[in-house]
KEGU-774971 format. One record per residue (C-alpha): residue number from 1; residue in three letters; x negated, y negated, z. Coordinates in Angstrom, 2 decimals, always signed. Each point is the difference from the previous one (the first is absolute). Layout:
BEGIN
<sese resi="NUM" resn="ala" xx="X" yy="Y" zz="Z"/>
...
***
This chain:
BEGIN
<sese resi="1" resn="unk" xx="-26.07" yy="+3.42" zz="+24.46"/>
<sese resi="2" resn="unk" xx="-2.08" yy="+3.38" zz="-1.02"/>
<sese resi="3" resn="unk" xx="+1.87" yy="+0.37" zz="-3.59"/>
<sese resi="4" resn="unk" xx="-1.82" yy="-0.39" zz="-3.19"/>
<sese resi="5" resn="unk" xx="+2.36" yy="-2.32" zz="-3.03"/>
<sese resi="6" resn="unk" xx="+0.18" yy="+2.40" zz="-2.92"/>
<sese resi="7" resn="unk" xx="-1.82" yy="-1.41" zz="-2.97"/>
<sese resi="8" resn="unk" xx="+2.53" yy="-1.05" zz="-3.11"/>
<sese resi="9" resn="unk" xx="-2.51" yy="-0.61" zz="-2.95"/>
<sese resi="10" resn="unk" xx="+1.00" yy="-2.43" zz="-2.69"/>
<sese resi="11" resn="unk" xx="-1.20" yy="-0.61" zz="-3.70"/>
<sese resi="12" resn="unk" xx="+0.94" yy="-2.88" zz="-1.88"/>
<sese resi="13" resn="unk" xx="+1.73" yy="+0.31" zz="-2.84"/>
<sese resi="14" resn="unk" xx="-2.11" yy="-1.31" zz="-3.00"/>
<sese resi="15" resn="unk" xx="+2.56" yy="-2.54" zz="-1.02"/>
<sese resi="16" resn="unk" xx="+0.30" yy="-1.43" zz="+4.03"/>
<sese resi="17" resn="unk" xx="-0.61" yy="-2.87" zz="+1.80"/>
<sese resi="18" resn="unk" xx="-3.07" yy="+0.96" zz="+1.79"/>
<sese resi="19" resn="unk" xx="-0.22" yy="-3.76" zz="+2.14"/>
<sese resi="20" resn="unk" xx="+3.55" yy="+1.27" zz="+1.80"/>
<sese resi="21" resn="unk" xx="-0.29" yy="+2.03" zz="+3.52"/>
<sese resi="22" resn="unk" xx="-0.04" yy="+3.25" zz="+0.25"/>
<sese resi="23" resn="unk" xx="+3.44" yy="+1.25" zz="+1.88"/>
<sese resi="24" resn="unk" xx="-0.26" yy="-1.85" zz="+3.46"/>
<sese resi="25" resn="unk" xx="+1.46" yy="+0.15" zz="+4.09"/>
<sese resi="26" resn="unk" xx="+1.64" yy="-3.67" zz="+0.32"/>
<sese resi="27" resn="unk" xx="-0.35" yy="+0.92" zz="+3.60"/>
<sese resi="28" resn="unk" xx="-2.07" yy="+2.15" zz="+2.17"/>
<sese resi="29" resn="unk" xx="+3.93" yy="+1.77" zz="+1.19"/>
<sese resi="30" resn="unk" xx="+0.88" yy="+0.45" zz="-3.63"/>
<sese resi="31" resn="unk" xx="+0.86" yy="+3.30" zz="-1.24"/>
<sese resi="32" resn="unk" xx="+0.08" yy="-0.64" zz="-3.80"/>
<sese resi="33" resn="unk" xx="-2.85" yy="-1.87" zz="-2.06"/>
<sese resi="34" resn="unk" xx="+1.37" yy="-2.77" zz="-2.01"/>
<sese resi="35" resn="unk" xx="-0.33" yy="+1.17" zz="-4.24"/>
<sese resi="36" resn="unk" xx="-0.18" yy="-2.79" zz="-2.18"/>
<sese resi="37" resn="unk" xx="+1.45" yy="-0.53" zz="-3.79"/>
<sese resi="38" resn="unk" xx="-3.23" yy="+0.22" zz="-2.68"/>
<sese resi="39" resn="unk" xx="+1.98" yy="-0.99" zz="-2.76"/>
<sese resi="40" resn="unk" xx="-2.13" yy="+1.01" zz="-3.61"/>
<sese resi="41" resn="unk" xx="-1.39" yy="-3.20" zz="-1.00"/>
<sese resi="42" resn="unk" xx="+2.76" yy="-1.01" zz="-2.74"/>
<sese resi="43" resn="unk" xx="+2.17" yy="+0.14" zz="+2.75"/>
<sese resi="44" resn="unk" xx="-2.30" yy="-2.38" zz="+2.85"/>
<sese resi="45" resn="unk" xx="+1.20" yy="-3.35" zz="-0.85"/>
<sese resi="46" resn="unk" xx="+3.72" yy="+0.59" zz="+0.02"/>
<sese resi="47" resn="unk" xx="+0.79" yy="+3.07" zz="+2.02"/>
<sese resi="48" resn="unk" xx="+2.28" yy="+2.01" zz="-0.28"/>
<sese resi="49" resn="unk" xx="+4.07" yy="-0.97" zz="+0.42"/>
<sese resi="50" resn="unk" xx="+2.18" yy="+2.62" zz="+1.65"/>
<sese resi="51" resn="unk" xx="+3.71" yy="-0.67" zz="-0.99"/>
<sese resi="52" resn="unk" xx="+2.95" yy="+0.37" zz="+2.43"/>
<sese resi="53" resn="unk" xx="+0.71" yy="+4.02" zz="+0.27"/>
<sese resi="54" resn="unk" xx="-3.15" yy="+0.68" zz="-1.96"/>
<sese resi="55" resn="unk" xx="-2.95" yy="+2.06" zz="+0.78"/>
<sese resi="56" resn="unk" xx="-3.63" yy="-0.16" zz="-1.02"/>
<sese resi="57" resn="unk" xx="-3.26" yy="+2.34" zz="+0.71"/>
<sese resi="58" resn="unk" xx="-2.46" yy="-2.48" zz="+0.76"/>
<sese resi="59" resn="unk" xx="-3.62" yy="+1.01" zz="-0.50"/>
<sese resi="60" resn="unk" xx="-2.60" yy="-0.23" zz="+3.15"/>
<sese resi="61" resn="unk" xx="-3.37" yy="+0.15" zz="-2.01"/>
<sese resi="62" resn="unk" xx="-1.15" yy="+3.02" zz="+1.61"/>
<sese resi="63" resn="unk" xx="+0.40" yy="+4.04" zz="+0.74"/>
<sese resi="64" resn="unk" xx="-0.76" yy="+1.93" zz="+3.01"/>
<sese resi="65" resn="unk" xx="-1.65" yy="+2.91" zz="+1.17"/>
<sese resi="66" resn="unk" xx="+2.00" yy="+1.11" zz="+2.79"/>
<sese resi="67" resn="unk" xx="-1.78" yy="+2.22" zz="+3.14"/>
<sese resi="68" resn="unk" xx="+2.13" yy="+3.45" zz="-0.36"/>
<sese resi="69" resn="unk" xx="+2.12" yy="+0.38" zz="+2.93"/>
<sese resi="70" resn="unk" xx="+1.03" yy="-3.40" zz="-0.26"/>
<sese resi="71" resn="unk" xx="+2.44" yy="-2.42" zz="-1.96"/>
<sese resi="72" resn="unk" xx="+0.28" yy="-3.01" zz="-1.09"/>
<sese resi="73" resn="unk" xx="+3.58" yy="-1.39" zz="+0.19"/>
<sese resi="74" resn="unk" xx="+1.58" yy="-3.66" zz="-1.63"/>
<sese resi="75" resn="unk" xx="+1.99" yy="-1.97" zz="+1.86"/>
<sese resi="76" resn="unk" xx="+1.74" yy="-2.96" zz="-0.57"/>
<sese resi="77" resn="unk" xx="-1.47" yy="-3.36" zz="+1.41"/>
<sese resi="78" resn="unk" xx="+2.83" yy="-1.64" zz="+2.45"/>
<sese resi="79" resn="unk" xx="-0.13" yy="-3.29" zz="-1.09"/>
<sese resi="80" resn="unk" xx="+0.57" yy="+0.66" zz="-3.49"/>
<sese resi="81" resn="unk" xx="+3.00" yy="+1.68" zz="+1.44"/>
<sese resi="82" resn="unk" xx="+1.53" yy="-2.44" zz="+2.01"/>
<sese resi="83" resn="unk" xx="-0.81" yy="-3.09" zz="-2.49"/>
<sese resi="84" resn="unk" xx="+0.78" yy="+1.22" zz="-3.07"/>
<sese resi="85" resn="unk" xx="+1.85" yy="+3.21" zz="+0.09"/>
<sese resi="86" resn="unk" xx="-3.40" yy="+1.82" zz="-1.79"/>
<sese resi="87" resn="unk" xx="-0.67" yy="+3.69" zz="+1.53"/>
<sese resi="88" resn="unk" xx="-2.39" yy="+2.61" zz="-1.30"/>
<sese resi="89" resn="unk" xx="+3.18" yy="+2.18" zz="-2.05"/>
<sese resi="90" resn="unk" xx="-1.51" yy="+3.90" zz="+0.79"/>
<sese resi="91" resn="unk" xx="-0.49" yy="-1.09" zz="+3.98"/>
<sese resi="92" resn="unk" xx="-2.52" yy="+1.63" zz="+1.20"/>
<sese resi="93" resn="unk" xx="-1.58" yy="+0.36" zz="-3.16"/>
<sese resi="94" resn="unk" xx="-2.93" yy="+3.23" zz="+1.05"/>
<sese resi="95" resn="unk" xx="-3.23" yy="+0.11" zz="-2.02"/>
<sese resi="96" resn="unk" xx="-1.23" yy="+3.81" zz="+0.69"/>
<sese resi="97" resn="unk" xx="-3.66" yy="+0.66" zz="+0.26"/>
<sese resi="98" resn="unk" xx="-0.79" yy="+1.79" zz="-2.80"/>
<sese resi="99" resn="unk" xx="+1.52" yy="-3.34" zz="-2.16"/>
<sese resi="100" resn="unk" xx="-2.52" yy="-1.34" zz="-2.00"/>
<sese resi="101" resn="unk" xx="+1.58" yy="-2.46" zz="-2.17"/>
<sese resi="102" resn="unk" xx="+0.84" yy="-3.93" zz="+0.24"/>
<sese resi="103" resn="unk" xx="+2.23" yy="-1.56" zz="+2.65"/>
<sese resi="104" resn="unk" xx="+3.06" yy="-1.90" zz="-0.65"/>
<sese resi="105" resn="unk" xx="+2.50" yy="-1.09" zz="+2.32"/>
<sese resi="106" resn="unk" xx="+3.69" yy="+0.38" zz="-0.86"/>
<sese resi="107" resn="unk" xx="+1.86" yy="-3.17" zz="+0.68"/>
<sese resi="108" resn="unk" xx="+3.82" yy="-0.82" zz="-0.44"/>
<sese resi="109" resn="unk" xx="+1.83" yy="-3.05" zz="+0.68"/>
<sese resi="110" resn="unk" xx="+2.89" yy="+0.29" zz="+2.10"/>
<sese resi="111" resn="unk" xx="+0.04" yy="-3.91" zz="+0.07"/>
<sese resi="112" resn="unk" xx="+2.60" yy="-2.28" zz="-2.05"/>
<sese resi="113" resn="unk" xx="-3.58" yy="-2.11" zz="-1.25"/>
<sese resi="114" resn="unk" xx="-2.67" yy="+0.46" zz="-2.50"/>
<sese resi="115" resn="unk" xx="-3.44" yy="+0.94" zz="+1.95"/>
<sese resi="116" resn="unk" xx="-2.84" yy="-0.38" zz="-1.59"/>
<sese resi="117" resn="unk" xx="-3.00" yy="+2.42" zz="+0.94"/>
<sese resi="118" resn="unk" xx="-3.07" yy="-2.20" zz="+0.06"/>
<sese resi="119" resn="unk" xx="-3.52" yy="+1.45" zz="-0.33"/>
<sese resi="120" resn="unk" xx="-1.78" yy="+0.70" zz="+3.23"/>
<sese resi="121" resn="unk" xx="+3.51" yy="-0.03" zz="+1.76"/>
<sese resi="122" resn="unk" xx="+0.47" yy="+2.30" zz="+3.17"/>
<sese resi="123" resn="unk" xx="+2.80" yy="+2.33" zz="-1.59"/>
<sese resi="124" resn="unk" xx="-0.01" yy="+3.08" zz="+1.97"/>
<sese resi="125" resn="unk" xx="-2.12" yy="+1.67" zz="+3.01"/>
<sese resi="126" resn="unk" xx="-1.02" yy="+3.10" zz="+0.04"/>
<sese resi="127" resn="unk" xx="-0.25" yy="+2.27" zz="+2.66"/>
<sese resi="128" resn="unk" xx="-2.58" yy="+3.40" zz="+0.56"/>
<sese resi="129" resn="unk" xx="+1.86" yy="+3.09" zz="+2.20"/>
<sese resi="130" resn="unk" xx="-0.44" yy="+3.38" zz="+0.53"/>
<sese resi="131" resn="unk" xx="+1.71" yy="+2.47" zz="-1.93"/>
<sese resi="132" resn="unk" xx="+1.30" yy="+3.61" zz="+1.43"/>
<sese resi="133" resn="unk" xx="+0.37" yy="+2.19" zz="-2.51"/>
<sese resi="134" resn="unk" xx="+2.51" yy="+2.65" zz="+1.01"/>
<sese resi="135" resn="unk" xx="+0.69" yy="+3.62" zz="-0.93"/>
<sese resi="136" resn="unk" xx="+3.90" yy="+0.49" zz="-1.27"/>
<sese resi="137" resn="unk" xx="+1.66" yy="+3.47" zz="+0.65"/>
<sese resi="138" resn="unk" xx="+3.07" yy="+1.64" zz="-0.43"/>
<sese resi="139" resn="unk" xx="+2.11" yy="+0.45" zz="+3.59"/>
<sese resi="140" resn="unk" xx="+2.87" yy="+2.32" zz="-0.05"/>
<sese resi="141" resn="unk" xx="+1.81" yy="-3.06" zz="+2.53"/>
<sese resi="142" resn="unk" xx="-1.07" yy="-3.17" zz="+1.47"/>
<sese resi="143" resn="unk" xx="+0.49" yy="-0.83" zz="+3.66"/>
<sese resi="144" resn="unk" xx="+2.72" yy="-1.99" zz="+0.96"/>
<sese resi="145" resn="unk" xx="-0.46" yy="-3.66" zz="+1.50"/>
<sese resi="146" resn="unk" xx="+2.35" yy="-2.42" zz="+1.76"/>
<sese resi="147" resn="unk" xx="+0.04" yy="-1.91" zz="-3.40"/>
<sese resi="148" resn="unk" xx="+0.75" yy="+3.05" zz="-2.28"/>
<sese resi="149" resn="unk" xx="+0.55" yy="-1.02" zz="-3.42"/>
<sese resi="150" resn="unk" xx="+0.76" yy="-3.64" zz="+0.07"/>
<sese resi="151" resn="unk" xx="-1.17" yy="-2.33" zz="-2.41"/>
<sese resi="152" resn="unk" xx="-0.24" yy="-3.26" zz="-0.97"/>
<sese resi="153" resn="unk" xx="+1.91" yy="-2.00" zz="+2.30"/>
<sese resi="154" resn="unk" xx="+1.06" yy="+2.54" zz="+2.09"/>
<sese resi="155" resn="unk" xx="-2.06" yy="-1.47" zz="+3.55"/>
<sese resi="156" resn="unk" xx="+2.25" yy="-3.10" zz="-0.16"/>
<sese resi="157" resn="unk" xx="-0.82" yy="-3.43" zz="+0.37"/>
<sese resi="158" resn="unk" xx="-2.00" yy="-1.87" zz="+2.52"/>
***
């Protein structure tokens, strides 16, 4: 391939589950790394129960250091979706590089069950990009496009 991975560093939290893997590929295609729930340890046995319409920040055990120029972005995993309705609520979440502080995924269920968030559960994946940042200025006009100023809806179905 020629390209070098950029390195995400992790650190434990001190409370965490250290015996639980780091964020992981399920697959050698996959674009996101699995995160798993590291529930504090009062919270281990049971897990934790997200109610019907209800979210819940659920703690990953750890904090990144983030290569500038890159992002790290939280994404819902698709099974949760389909199975049980549960989504991460602030899709994509986006963890900026200079973010120093513990991870926690945002979870809501959209689902008519209780689901309970087990420790060392797959919850969310996460996903490292590029970021462009952009310069913003002032234009006396904008050029005109096919589209023009349609919104939301306005390229129809299908």
């Amino acid at each position: 391939m020629g390209r070098s991975a950029p390195v995400v560093d992790l650190v434990w939290e001190d409370w965490a589950d250290t015996s639980l893997a780091l964020p992981a590929y399920a697959t050698s295609g996959a674009a996101g790394a699995d995160i798993r729930a590291n529930l504090e340890s009062e919270a281990r046995a049971k897990g934790l129960v997200l109610k019907p319409g209800a979210r819940l920040l659920v703690p990953a055990g750890f904090r990144l250091e983030i290569p500038p120029g890159f992002e790290v972005q939280i994404r819902p995993r698709s099974g949760l979706a389909l199975k049980y309705g549960v989504t991460v609520l602030n899709a994509p979440g986006t963890i900026d590089s200079d973010y120093r502080g513990p991870v926690g995924v945002l979870l809501i269920n959209h689902g008519a069950r209780d689901f309970t968030v087990a420790h060392g559960d797959r919850i969310a994946q996460m996903v490292v990009a590029l970021v462009a940042r952009a310069r913003f200025g002032l234009a006396a006009s904008l050029r005109a496009t096919a589209r023009g100023s349609g919104g939301y809806g306005s390229t129809g179905l299908g």
